[in-house]
DOKEKE-679939 format. One record per residue (C-alpha): residue number from 1; x, y, z; residue in three letters. Coordinates in Angstrom, 2 decimals. Example, Ala and Ser with C-alpha at 12.3 -4.5 7.8 and 13.67 -1.06 7.14 Angstrom:
% DOKEKE-679939
<1,<12.30,-4.50,7.80>,ALA> <2,<13.67,-1.06,7.14>,SER> 
This chain:
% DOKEKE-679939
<1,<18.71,-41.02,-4.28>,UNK> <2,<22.20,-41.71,-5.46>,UNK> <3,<22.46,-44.99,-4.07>,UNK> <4,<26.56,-44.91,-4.57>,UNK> <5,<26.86,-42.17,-2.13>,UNK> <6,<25.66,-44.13,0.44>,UNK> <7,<28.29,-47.60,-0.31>,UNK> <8,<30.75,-46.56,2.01>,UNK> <9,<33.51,-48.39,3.89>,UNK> <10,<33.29,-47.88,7.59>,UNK> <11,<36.53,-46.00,7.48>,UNK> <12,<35.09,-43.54,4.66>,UNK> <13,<32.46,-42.63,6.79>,UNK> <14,<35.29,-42.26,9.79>,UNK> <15,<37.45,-40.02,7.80>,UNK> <16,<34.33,-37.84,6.44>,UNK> <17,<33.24,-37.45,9.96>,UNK> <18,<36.97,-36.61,11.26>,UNK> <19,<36.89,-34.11,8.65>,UNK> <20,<33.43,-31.86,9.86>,UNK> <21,<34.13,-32.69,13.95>,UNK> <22,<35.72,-29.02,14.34>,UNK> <23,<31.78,-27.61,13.29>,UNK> <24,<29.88,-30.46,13.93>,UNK> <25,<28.01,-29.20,16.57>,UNK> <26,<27.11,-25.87,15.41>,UNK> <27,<25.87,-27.31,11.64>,UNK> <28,<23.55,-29.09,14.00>,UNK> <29,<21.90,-26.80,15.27>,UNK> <30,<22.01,-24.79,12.23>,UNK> <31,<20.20,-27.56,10.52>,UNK> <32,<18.23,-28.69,12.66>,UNK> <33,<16.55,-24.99,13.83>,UNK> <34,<17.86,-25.22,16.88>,UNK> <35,<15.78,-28.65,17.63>,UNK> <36,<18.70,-30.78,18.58>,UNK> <37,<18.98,-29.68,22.26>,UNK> <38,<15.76,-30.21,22.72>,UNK> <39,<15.90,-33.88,21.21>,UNK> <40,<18.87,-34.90,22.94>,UNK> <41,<16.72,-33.05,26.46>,UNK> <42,<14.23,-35.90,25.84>,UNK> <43,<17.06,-38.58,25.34>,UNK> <44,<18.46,-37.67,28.90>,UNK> <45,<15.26,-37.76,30.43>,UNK> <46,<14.12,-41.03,28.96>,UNK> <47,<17.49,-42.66,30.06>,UNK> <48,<16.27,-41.63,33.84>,UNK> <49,<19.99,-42.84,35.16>,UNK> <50,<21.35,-41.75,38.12>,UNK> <51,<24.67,-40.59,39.60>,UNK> <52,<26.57,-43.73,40.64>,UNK> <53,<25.52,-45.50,37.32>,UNK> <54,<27.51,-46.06,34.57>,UNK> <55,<26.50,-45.33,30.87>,UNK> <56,<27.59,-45.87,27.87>,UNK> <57,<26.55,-42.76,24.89>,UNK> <58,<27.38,-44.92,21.16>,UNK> <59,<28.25,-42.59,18.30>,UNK> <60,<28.85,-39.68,20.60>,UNK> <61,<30.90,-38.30,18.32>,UNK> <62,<32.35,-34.85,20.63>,UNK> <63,<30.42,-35.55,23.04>,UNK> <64,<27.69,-33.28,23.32>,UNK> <65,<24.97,-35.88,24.15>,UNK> <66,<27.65,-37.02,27.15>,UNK> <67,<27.93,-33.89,28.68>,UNK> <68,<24.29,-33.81,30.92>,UNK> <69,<25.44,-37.19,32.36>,UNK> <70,<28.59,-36.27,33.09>,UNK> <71,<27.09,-33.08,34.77>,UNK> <72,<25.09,-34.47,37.28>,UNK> <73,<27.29,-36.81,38.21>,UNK> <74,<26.71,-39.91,35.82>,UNK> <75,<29.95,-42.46,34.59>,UNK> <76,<29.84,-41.92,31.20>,UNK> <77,<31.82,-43.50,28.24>,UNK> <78,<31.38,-41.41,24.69>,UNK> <79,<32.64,-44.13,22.36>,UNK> <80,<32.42,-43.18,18.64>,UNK> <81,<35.09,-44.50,15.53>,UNK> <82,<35.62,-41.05,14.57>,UNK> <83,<39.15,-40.13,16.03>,UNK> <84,<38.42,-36.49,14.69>,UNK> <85,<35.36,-36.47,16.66>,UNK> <86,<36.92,-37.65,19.93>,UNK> <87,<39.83,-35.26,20.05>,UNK> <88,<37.64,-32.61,19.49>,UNK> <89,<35.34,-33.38,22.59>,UNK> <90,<38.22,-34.82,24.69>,UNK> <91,<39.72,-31.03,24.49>,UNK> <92,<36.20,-29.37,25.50>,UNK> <93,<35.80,-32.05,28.13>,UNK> <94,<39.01,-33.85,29.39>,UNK> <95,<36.60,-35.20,32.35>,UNK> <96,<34.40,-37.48,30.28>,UNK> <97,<36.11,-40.93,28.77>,UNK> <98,<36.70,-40.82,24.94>,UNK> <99,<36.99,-44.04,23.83>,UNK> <100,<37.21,-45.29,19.99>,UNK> <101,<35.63,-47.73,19.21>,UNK> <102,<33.28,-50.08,16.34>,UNK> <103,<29.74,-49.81,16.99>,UNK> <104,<29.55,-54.12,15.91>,UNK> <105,<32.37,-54.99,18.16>,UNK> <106,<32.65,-53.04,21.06>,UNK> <107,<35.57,-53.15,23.23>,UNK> <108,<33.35,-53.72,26.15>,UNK> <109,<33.02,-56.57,29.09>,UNK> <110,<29.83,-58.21,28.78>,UNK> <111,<26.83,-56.75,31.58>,UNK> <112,<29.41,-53.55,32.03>,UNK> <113,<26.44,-50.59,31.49>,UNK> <114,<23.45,-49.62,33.74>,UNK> <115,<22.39,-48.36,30.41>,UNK> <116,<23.31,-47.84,26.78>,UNK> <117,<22.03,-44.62,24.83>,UNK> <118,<22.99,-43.76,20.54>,UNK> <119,<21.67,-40.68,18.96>,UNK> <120,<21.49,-39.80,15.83>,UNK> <121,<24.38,-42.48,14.28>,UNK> <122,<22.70,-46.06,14.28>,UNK> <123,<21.84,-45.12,10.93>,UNK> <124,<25.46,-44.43,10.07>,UNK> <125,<26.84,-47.71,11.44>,UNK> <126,<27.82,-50.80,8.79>,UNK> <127,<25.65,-53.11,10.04>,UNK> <128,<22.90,-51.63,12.60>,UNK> <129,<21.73,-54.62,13.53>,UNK> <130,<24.88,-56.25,14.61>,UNK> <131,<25.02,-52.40,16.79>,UNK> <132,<21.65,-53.05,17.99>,UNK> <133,<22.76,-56.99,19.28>,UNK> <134,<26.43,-55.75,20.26>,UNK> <135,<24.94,-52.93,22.87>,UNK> <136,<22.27,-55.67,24.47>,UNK> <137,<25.52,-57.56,25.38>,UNK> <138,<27.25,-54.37,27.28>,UNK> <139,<24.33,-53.41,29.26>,UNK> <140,<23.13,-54.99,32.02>,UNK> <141,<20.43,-57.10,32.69>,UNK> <142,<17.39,-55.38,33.44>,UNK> <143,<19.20,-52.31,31.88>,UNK> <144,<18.03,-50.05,29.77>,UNK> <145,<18.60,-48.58,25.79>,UNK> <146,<17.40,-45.61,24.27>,UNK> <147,<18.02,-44.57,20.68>,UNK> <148,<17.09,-41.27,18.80>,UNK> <149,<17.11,-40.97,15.14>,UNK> <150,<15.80,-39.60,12.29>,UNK> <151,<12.72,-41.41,11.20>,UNK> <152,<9.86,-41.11,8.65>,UNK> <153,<7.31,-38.48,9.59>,UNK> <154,<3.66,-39.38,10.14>,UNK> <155,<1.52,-37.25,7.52>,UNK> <156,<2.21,-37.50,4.39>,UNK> <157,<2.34,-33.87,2.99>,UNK> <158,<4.40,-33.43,6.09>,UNK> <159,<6.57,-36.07,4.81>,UNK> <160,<6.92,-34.42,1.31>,UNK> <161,<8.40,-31.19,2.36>,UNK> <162,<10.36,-32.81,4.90>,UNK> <163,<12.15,-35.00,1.93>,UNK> <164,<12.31,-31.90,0.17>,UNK> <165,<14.08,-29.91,2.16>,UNK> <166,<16.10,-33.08,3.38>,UNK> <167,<17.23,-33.36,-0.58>,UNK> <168,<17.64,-29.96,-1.81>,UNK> <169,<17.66,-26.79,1.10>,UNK> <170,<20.17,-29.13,3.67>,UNK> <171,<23.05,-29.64,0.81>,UNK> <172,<22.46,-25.79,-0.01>,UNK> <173,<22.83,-24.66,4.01>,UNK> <174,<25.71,-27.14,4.30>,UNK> <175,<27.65,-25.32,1.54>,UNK> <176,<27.35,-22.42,3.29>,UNK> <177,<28.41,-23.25,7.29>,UNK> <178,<30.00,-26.54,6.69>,UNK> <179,<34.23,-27.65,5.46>,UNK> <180,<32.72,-30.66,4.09>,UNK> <181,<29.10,-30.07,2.23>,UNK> <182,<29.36,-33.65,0.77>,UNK> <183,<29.40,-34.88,4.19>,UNK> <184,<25.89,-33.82,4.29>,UNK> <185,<24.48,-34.65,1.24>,UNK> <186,<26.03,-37.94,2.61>,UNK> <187,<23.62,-37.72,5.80>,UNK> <188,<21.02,-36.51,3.94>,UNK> <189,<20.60,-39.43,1.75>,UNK> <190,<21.29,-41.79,4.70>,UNK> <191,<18.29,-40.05,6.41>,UNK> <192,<15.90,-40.82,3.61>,UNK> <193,<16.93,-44.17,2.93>,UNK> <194,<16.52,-45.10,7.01>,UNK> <195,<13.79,-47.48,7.99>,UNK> <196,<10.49,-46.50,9.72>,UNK> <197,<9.63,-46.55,13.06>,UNK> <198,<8.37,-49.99,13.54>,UNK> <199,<10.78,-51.49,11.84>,UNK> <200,<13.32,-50.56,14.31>,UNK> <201,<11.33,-51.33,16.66>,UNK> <202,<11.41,-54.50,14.80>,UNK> <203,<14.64,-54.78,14.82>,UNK> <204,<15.63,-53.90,18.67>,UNK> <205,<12.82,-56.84,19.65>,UNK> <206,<14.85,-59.65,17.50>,UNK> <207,<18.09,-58.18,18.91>,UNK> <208,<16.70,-59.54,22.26>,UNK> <209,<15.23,-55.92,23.93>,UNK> <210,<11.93,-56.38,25.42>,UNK> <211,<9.23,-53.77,26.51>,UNK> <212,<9.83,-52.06,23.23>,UNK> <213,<8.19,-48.83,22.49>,UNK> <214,<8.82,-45.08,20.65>,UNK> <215,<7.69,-41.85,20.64>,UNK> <216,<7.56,-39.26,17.65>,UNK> <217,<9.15,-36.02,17.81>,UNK> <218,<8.83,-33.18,15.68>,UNK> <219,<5.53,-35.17,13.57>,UNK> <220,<8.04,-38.29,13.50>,UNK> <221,<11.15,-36.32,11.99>,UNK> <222,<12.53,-38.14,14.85>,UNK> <223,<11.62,-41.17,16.89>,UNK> <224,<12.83,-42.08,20.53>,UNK> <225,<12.86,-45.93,21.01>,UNK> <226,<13.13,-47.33,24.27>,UNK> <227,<13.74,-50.88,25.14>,UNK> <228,<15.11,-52.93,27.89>,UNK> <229,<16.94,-56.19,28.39>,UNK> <230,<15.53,-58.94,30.08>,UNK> <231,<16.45,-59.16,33.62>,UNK> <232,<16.80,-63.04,33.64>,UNK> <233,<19.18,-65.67,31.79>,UNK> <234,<17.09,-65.42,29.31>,UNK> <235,<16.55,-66.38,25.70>,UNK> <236,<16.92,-62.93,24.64>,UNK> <237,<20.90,-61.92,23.95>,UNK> <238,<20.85,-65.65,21.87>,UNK> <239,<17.72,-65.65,20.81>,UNK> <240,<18.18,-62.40,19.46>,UNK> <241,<21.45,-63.38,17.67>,UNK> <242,<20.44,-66.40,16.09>,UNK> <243,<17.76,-64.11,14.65>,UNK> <244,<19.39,-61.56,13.04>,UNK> <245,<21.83,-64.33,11.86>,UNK> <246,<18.69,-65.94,10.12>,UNK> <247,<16.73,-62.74,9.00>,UNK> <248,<13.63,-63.77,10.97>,UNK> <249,<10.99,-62.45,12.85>,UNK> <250,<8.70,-60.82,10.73>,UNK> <251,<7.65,-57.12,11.23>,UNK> <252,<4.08,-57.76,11.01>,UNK> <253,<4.16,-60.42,14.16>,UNK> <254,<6.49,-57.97,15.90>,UNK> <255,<4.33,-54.60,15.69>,UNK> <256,<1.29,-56.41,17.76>,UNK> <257,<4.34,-56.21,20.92>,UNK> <258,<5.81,-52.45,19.95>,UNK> <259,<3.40,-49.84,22.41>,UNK> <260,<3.96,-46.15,21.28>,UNK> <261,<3.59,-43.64,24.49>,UNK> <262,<3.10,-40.88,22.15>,UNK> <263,<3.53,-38.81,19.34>,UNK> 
């Protein structure tokens, strides 16, 4: 992995997204095999929000994963710190609010969301964990998060030709439907070099989420956390603060509290 690729500032990774938003979408699905929708499907449903609540989609980038709230009825904020991104979703769907924003210091009231969703872009933030803490302070008490991104697949040969195609077929496909293939050698590498499962899991728990669990999509190509933050005054928003300020709670400890639903 060409480690350099991946030491970008925040606004490098802003301008390379402003500069694939007009195809973003369809790449996608290209990409993907058509496997997004049905990804983001399992997002919506796992959110189980209703209309009347307010949510708030990070890293929406056009807006694509804001659109089924929106439809039935949902208050929906697609915040992303791509202006590229926005404008491009704000002119497909003028009734959703577009609002720019950084992912570690959102311009958001504390307790504002009924629930907080990110898909596919935690990986992409500066400093996840800081997105992980900043998005327990903007939802609610008792509310809840969900999070889909690309994770580490379960079987190993599975795992191989995953990587494979990850390293080598995605840059080639990119070339060929994208304005920016370097973008996605870009995503690619950022892909390989994410953590596993349980150590995001890991991560949301010393962020202060409790009843942390995932599920594994696609043989773990993907993984759905879900978490939710504690209903009371509790230790967890400072708790979870002073812990990523200190690096601790060790993965190990953590796992015994992560359930997984399913795979």
């Amino acid at each position: 992995m060409n480690r350099a690729s991946l030491d970008k500032r925040p606004d490098e990774v802003a301008t390379m997204f402003d500069d694939v938003a007009p195809k973003y979408d369809v790449v996608n699905d290209v990409l993907s095999m058509g496997q997004t929708r049905r990804w983001r499907r399992i997002v919506v449903e796992a959110m189980d929000v209703k209309a009347g609540q307010r949510v708030l989609d990070l890293a929406a980038g056009t807006g694509t994963s804001s659109e089924p709230y929106a439809d039935a009825g949902i208050d929906v904020v697609a915040c992303d710190f791509s202006l590229g991104m926005l404008k491009v979703g704000k002119r497909r769907r003028p009734d959703i609010d577009f609002i720019a924003g950084d992912a570690t210091r959102l311009p958001f009231a504390d307790n504002t969301f009924d629930a907080s969703t990110i898909s596919f872009g935690l990986r992409n933030v500066n400093e996840p964990k800081k997105a992980l803490a900043e998005m327990l302070r903007v939802t609610k008490p008792g509310g809840r998060l969900v999070i889909a991104e690309f994770s580490q697949p379960v079987v190993p040969l599975w795992r191989t030709m995953y990587t494979e195609y990850l390293m080598r077929a995605l840059p080639a496909i990119a070339v060929k439907v994208s304005s920016n293939p370097d973008a996605y050698v870009y995503l690619a590498e950022s892909i390989r070099a994410w953590p596993d499962q349980d150590h995001l899991a890991a991560w949301l728990q010393e962020a202060g989420w409790e009843s942390v669990s995932y599920r594994n999509l696609s043989g773990g190509i993907v993984a759905v956390h879900r978490a939710q933050k504690p209903a009371g005054p509790a230790e967890g928003p400072a708790a979870g603060a002073q812990a990523l300020a200190n690096h601790t709670g060790p993965v190990a400890k953590l796992r015994r509290n992560i359930t997984r639903p399913g795979r």
